[in-house]
Gaussian input, Z-matrix of N, CA and C with variables (Angstrom, degrees):
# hf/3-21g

backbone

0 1
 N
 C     1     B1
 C     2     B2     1     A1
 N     3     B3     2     A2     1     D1
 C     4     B4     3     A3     2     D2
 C     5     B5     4     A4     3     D3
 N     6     B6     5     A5     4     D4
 C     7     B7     6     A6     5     D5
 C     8     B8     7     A7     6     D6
 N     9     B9     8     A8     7     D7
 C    10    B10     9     A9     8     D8
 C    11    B11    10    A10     9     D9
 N    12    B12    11    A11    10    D10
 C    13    B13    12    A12    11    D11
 C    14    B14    13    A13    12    D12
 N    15    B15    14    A14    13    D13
 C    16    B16    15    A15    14    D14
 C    17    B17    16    A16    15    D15
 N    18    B18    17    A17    16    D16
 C    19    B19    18    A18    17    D17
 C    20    B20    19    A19    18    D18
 N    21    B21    20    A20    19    D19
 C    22    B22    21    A21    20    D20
 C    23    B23    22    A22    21    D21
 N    24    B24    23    A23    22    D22
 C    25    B25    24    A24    23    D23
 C    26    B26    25    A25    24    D24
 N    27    B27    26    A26    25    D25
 C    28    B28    27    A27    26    D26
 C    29    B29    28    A28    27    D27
 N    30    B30    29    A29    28    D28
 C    31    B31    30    A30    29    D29
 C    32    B32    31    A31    30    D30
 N    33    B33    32    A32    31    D31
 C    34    B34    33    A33    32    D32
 C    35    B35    34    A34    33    D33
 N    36    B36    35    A35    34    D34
 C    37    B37    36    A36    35    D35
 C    38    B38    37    A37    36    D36
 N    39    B39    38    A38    37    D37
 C    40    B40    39    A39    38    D38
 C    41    B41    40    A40    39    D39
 N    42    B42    41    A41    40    D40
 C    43    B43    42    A42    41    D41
 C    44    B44    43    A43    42    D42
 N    45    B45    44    A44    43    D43
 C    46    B46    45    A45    44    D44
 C    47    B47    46    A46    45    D45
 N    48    B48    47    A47    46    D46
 C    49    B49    48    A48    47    D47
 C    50    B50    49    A49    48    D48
 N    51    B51    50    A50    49    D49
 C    52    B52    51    A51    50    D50
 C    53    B53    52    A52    51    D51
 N    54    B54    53    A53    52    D52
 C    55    B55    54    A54    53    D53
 C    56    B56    55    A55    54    D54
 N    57    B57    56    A56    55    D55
 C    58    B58    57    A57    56    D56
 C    59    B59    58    A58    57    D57
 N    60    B60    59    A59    58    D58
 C    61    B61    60    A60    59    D59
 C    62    B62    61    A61    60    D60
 N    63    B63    62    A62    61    D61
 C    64    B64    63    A63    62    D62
 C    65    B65    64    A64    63    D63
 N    66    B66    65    A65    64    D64
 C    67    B67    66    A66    65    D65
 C    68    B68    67    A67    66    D66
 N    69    B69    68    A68    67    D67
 C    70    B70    69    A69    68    D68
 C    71    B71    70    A70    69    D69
 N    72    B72    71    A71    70    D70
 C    73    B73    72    A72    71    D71
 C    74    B74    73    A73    72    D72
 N    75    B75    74    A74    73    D73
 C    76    B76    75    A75    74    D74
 C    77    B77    76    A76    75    D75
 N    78    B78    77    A77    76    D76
 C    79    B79    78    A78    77    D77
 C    80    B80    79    A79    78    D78
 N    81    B81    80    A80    79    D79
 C    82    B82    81    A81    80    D80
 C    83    B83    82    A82    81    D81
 N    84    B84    83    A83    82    D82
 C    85    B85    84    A84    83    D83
 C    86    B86    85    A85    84    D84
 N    87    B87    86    A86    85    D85
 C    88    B88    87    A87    86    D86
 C    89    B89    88    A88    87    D87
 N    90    B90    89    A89    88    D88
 C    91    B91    90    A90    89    D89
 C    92    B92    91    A91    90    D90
 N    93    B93    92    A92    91    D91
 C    94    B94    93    A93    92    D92
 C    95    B95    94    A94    93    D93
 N    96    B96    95    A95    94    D94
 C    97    B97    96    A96    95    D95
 C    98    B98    97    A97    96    D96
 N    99    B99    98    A98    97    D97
 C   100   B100    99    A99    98    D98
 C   101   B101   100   A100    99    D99
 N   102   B102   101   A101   100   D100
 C   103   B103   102   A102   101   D101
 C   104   B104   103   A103   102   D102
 N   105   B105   104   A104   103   D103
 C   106   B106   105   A105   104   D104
 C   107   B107   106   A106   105   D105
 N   108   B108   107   A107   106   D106
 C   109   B109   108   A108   107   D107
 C   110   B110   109   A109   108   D108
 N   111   B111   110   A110   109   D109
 C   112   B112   111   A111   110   D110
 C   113   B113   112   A112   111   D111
 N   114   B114   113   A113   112   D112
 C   115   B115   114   A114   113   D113
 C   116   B116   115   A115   114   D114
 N   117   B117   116   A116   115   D115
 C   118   B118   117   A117   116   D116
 C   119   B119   118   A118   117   D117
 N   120   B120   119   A119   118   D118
 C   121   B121   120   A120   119   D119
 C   122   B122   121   A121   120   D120
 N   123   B123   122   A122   121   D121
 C   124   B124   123   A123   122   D122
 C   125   B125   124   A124   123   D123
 N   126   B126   125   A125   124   D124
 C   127   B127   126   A126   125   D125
 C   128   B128   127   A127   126   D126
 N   129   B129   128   A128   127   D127
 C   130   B130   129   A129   128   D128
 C   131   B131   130   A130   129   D129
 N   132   B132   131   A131   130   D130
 C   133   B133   132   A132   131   D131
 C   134   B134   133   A133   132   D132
 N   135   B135   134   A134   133   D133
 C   136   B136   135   A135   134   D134
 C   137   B137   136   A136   135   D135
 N   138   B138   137   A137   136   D136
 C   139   B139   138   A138   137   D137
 C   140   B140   139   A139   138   D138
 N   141   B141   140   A140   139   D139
 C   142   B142   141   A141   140   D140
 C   143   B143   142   A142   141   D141
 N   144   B144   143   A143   142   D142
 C   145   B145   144   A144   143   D143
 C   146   B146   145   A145   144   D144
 N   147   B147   146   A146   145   D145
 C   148   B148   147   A147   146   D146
 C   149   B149   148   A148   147   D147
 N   150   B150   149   A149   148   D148
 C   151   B151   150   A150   149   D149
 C   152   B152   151   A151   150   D150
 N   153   B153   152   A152   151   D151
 C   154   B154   153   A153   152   D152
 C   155   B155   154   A154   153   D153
 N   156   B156   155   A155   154   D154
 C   157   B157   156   A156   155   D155
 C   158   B158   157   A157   156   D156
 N   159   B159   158   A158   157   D157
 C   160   B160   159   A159   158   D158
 C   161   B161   160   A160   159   D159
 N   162   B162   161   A161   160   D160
 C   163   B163   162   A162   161   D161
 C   164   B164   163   A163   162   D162
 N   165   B165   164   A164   163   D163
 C   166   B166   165   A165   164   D164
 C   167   B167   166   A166   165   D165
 N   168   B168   167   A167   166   D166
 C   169   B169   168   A168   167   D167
 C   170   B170   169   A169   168   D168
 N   171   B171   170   A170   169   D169
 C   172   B172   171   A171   170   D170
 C   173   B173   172   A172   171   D171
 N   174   B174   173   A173   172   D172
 C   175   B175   174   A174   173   D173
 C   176   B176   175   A175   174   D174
 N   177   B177   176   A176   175   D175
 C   178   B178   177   A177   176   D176
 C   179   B179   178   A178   177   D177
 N   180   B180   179   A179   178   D178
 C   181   B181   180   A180   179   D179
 C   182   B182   181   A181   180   D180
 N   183   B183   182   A182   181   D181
 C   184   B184   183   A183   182   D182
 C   185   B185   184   A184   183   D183
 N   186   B186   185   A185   184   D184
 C   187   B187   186   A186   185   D185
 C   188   B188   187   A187   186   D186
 N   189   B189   188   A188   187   D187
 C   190   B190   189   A189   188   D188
 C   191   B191   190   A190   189   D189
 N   192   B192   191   A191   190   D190
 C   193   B193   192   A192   191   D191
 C   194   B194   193   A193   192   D192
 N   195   B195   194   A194   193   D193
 C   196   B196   195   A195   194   D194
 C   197   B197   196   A196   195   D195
 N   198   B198   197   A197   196   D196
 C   199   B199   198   A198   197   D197
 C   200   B200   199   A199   198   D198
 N   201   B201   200   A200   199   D199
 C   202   B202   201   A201   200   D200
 C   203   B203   202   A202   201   D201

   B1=1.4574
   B2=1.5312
   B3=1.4680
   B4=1.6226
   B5=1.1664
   B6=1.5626
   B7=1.2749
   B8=1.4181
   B9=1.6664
   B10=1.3660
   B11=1.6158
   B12=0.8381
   B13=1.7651
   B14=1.4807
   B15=1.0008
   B16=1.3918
   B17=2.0309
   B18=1.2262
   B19=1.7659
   B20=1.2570
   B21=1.6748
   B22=0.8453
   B23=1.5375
   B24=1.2660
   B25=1.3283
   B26=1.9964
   B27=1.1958
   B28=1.5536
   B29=1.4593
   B30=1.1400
   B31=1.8834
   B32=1.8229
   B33=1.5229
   B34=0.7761
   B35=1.3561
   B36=1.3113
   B37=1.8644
   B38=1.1992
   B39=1.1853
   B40=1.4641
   B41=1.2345
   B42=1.4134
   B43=1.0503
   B44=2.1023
   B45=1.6260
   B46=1.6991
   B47=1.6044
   B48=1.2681
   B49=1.4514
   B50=1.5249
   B51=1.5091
   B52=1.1806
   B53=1.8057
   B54=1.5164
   B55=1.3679
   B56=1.7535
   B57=1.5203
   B58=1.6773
   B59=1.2464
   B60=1.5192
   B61=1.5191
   B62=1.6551
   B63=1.6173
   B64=1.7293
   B65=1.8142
   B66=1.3520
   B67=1.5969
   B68=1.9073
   B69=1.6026
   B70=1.4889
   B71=1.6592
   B72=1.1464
   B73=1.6034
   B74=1.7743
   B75=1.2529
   B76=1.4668
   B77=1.5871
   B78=1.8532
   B79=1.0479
   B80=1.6120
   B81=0.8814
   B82=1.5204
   B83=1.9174
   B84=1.3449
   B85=1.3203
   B86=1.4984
   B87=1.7721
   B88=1.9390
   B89=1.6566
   B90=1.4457
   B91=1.5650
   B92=1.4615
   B93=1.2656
   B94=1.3739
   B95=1.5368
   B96=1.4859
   B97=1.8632
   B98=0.9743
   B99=2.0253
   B100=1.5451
   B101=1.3000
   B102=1.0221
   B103=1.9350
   B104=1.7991
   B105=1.4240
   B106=1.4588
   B107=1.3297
   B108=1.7269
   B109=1.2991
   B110=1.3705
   B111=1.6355
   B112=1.8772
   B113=1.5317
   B114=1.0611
   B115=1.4779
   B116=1.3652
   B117=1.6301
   B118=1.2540
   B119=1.8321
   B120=1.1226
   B121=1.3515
   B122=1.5904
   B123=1.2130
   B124=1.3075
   B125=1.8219
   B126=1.6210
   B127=1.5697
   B128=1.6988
   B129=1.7421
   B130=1.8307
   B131=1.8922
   B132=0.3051
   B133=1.7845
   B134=1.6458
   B135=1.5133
   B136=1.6559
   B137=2.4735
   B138=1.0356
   B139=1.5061
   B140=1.0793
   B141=1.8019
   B142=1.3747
   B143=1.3829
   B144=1.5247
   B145=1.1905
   B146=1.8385
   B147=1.6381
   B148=0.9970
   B149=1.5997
   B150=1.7048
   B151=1.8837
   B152=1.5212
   B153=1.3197
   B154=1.7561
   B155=1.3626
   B156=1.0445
   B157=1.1306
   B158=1.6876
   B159=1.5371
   B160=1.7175
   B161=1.2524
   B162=1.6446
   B163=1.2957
   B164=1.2026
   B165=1.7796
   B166=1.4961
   B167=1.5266
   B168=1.5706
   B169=1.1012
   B170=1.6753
   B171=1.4971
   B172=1.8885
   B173=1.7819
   B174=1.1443
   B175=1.5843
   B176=1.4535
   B177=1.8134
   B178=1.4711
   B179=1.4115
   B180=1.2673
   B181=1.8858
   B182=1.4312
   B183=1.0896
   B184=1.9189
   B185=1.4577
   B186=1.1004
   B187=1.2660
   B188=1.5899
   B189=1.2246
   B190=1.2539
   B191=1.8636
   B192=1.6470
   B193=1.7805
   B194=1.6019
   B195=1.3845
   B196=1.5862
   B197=1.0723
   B198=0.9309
   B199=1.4737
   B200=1.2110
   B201=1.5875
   B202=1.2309
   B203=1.8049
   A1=110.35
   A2=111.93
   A3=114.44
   A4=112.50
   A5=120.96
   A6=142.17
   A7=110.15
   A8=102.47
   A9=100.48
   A10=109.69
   A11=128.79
   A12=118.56
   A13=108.01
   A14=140.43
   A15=138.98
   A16=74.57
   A17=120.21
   A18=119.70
   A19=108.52
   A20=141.37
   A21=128.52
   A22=140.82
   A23=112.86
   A24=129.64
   A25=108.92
   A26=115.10
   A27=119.42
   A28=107.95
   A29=103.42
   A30=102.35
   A31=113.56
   A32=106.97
   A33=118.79
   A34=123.80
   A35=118.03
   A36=114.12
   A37=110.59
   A38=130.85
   A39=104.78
   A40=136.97
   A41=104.26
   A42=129.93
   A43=121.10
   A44=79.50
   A45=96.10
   A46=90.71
   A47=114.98
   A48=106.86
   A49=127.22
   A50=110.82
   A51=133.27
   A52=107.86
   A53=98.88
   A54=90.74
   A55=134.01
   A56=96.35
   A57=89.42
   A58=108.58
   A59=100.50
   A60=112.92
   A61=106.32
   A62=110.66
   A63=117.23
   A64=96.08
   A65=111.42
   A66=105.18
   A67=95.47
   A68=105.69
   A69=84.27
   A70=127.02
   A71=102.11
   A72=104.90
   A73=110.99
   A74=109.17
   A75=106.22
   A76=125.37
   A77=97.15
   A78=111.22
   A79=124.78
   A80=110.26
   A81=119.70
   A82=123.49
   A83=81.53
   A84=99.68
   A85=129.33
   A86=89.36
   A87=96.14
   A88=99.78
   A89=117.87
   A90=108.08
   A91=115.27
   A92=116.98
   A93=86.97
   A94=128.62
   A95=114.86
   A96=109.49
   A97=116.43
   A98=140.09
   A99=128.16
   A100=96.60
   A101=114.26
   A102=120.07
   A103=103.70
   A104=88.89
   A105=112.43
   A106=120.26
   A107=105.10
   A108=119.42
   A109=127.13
   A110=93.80
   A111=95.07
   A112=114.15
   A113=138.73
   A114=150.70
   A115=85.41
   A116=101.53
   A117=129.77
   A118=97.90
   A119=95.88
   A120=112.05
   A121=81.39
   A122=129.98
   A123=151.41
   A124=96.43
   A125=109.22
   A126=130.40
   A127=111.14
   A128=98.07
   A129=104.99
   A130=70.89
   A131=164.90
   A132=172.75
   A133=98.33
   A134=103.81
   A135=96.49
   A136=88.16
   A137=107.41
   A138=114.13
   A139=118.77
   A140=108.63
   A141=112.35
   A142=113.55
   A143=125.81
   A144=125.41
   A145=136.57
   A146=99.15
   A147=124.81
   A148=79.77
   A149=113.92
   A150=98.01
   A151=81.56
   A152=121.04
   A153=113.19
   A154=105.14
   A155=98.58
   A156=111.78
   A157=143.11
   A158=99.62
   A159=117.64
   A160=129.20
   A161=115.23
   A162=104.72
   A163=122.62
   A164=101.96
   A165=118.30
   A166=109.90
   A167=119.70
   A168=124.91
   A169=112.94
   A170=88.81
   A171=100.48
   A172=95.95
   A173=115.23
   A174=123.39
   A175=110.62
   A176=116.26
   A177=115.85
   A178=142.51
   A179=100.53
   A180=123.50
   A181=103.19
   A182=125.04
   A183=126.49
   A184=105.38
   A185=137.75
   A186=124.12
   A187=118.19
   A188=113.13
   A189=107.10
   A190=112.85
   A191=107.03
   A192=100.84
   A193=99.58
   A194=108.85
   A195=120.07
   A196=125.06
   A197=136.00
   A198=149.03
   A199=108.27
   A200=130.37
   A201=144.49
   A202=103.91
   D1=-45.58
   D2=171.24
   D3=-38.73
   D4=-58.76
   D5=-169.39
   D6=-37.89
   D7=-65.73
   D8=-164.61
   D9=-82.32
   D10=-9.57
   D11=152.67
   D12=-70.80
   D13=-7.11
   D14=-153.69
   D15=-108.87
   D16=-96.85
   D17=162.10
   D18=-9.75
   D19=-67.73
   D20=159.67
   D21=-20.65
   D22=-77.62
   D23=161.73
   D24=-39.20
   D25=-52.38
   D26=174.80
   D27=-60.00
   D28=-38.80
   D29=173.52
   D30=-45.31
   D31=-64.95
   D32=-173.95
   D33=-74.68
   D34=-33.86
   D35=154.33
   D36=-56.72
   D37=-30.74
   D38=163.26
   D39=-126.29
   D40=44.18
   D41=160.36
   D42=-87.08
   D43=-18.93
   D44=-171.13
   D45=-99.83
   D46=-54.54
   D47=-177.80
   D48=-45.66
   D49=-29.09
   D50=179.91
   D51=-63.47
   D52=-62.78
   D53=171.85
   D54=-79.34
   D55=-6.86
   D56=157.07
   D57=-51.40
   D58=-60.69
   D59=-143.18
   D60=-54.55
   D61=-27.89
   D62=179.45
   D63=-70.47
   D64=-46.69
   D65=-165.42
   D66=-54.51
   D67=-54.86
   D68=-174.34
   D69=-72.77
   D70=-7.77
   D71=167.27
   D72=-65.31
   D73=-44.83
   D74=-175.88
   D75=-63.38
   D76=-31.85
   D77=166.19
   D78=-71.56
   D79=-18.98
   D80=170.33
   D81=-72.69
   D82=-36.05
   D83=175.80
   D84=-76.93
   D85=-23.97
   D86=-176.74
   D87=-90.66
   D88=-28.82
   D89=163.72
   D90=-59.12
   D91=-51.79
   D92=-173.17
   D93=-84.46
   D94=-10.26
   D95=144.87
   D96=-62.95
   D97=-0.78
   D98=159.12
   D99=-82.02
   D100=-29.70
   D101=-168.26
   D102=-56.55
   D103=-59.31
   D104=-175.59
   D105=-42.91
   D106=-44.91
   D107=-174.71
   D108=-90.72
   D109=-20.72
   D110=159.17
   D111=-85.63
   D112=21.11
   D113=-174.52
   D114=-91.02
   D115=-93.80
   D116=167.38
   D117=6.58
   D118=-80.59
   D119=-138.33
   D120=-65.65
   D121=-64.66
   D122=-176.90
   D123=-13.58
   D124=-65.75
   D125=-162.64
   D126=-73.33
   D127=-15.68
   D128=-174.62
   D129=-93.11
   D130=-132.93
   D131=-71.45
   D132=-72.51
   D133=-50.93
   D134=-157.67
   D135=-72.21
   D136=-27.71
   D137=-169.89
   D138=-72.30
   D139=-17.77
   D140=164.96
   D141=-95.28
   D142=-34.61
   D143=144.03
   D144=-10.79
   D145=-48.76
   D146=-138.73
   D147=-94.33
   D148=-43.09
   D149=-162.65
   D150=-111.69
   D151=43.00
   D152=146.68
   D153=-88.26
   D154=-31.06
   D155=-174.00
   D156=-75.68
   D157=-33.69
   D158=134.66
   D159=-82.91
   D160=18.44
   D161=162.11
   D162=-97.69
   D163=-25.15
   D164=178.79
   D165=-77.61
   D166=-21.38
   D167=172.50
   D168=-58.51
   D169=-51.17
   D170=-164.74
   D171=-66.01
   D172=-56.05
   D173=-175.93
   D174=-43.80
   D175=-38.36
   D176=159.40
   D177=-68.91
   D178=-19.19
   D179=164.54
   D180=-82.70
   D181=-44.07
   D182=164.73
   D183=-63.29
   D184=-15.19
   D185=164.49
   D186=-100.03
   D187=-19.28
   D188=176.15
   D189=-83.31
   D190=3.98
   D191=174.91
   D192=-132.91
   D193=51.55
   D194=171.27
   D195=-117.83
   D196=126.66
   D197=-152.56
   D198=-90.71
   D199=126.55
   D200=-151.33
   D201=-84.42

């Protein structure tokens, strides 16, 4: 009879441990798709950055062979 409250009780510790362990898995997982997505976002910024920046270049080599 001890036993099976003793089994009992083990059921249910890890039955709870189990679903921590998913809550913190999920949570682990939604940081790093925020992680992911400020990258993302981070690399579209510096890439648009990047051909503002050869456009103003190119637009300045087009002005330097234009005829007054």
């Amino acid at each position: 009879m001890n036993s099976f409250k003793m089994l009992k009780a083990a059921l249910v510790v890890s039955i709870f441990a189990f679903a921590f362990s998913g809550v913190c898995t999920s949570l682990a997982v939604m940081n790093r798709q925020q992680a992911l997505r400020e990258v993302s976002r981070y690399n579209m910024v510096w890439a648009v950055s990047q051909a503002i920046g050869e456009f103003y270049r190119f637009e300045a080599r087009l002005a330097a062979y234009s005829v007054p």
